[in-house]
Structures are given as C-alpha cells and as structure tokens.
C-alpha positions as CSV (number, residue, x, y, z in Angstrom):
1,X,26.8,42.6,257.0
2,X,29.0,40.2,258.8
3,X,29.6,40.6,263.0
4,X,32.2,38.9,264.1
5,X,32.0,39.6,267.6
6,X,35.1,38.3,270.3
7,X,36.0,38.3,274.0
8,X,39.8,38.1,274.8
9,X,39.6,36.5,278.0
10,X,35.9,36.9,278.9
11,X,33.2,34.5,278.8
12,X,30.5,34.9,275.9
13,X,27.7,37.1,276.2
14,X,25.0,37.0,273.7
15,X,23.0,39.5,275.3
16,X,25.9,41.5,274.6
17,X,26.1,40.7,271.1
18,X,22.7,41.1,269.8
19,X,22.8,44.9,271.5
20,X,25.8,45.5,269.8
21,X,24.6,44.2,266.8
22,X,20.7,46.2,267.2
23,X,23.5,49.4,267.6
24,X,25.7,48.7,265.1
25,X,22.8,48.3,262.7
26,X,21.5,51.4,263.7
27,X,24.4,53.7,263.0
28,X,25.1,52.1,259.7
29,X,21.5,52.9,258.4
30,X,22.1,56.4,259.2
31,X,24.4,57.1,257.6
32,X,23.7,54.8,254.8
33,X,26.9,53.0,254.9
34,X,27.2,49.2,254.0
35,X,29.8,47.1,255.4
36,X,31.3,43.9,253.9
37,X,32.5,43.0,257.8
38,X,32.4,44.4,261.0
39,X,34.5,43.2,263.9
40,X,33.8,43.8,267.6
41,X,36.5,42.8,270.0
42,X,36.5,43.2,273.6
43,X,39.2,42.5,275.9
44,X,39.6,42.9,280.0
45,X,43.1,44.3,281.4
46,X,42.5,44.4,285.0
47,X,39.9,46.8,285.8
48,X,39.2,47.8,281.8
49,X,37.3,46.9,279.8
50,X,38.4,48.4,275.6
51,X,35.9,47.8,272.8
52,X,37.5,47.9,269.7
53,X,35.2,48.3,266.5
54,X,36.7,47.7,262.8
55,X,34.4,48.2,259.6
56,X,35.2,47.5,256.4
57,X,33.5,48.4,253.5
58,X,33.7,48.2,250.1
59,X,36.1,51.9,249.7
60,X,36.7,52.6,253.0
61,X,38.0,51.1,256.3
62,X,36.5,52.5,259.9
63,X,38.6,51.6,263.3
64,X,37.4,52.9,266.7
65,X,38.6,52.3,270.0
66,X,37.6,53.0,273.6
67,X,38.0,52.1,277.1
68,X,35.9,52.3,280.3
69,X,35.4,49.9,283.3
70,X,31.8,49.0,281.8
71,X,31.4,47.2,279.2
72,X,28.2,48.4,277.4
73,X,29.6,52.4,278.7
74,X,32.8,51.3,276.5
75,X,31.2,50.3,273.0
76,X,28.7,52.6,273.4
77,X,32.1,55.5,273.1
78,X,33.5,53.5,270.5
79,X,30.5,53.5,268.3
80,X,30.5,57.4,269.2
81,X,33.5,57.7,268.0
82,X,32.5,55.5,264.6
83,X,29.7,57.8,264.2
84,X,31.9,60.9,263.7
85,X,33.7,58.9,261.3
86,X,31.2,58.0,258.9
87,X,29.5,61.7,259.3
88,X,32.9,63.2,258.4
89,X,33.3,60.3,254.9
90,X,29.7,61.0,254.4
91,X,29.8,64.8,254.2
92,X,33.0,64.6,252.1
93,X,31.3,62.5,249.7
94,X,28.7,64.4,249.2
95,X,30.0,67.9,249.3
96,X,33.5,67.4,246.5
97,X,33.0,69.0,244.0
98,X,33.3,72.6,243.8
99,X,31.0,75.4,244.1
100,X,32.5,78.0,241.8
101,X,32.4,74.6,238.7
102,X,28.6,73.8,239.1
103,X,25.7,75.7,236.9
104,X,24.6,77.1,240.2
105,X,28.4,78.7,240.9
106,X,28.1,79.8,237.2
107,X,25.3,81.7,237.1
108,X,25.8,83.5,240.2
109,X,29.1,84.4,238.6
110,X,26.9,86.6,235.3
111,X,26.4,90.2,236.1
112,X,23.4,92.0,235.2
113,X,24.1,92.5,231.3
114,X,24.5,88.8,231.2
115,X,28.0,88.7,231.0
116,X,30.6,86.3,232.3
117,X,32.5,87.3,235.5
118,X,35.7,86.1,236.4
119,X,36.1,87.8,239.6
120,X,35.8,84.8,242.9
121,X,32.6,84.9,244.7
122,X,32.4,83.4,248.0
123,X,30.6,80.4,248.8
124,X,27.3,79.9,249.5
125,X,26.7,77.8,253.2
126,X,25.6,74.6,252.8
C-alpha cells in the first residue's frame, strides 16, 4: 500500500501521518482489503478542518469525506465512514449467490419421500 498523504495549506505533520497511517492499516486488515493507493488530503477553510480519504484497489474504488474543527476528530469520521464501506463491499462479496441455487437451498427444498419441491422456501439468516 501506497499513502500519499497532503496538507492544502497546513504545514506538515508526521505525527499526523504515521497515526493515519497505524489507522488506515488497521481498518484495511479487517476487513481484508488490499489497496494499490490510498490518498489522505487535508485541507483548512477557516475554522475546518475536512479529511478526505480515497482508496483504490484493484476492483473497487473507496472515497470518504468528513469535516470537524479537529483534525485527528475529522479523519477519525472519515475512516468511520470508510469502514461502513468496505463492510457493506465485503458482505456483498461474500453473501451473492443465492440461497435457493446452492446444495444446501436444494436439499432443504426435498420433502420427506425424497422428492423435488418446487414450491419457494424462505431464507435461512445468515
């Protein structure tokens, strides 16, 4: 992974940086996810501070945004917001196929003489 971390009229801050970096890390292990390139921007307008957050991977693309007067408050929101993003891509991922097609969904569907029904049956919760 790649952080490409700027300030839009700030000064540098590398403690900054490497606890954005130790976070971003974080989140992407969880939820097994592994970016080509991440980008951290954060920019002042008066009393604001917005941390904007783009990640892309390999099939998918991952842009959050967030304001706050702090600055640690703000990309700690944006990565918040990141985090229901990649849960959301991770669960679809994993849960697309269909119930009803797999052997599971098929043999629930047999009735006691071992015969083939074609009647729906509801889904089981995952």
């Amino acid at each position: 992974m790649r952080l490409n971390c700027q300030f839009k009229g700030l000064h540098v801050s590398q403690s900054l940086q490497s606890y954005a970096a130790e976070q971003i890390d974080q989140k992407l292990a969880k939820y097994e996810f592994k970016p080509l390139k991440v980008n951290l921007t954060f920019t002042k307008q008066r009393h604001l501070v917005t941390a904007e957050l783009y990640v892309l991977g390999q099939r998918f693309s991952f842009r959050a945004q967030a304001k706050n007067p702090d600055f640690e408050t703000a990309f700690d929101s944006a990565l918040v917001k990141l985090g229901r993003q990649l849960a959301k891509t991770k669960g679809k991922v994993q849960h697309h196929k269909s119930f009803e097609k797999s052997a599971y969904g098929k043999v629930r569907q047999l009735n006691p003489q071992l015969e083939y029904s074609y009647e729906p049956v509801k889904k089981r919760a995952v």
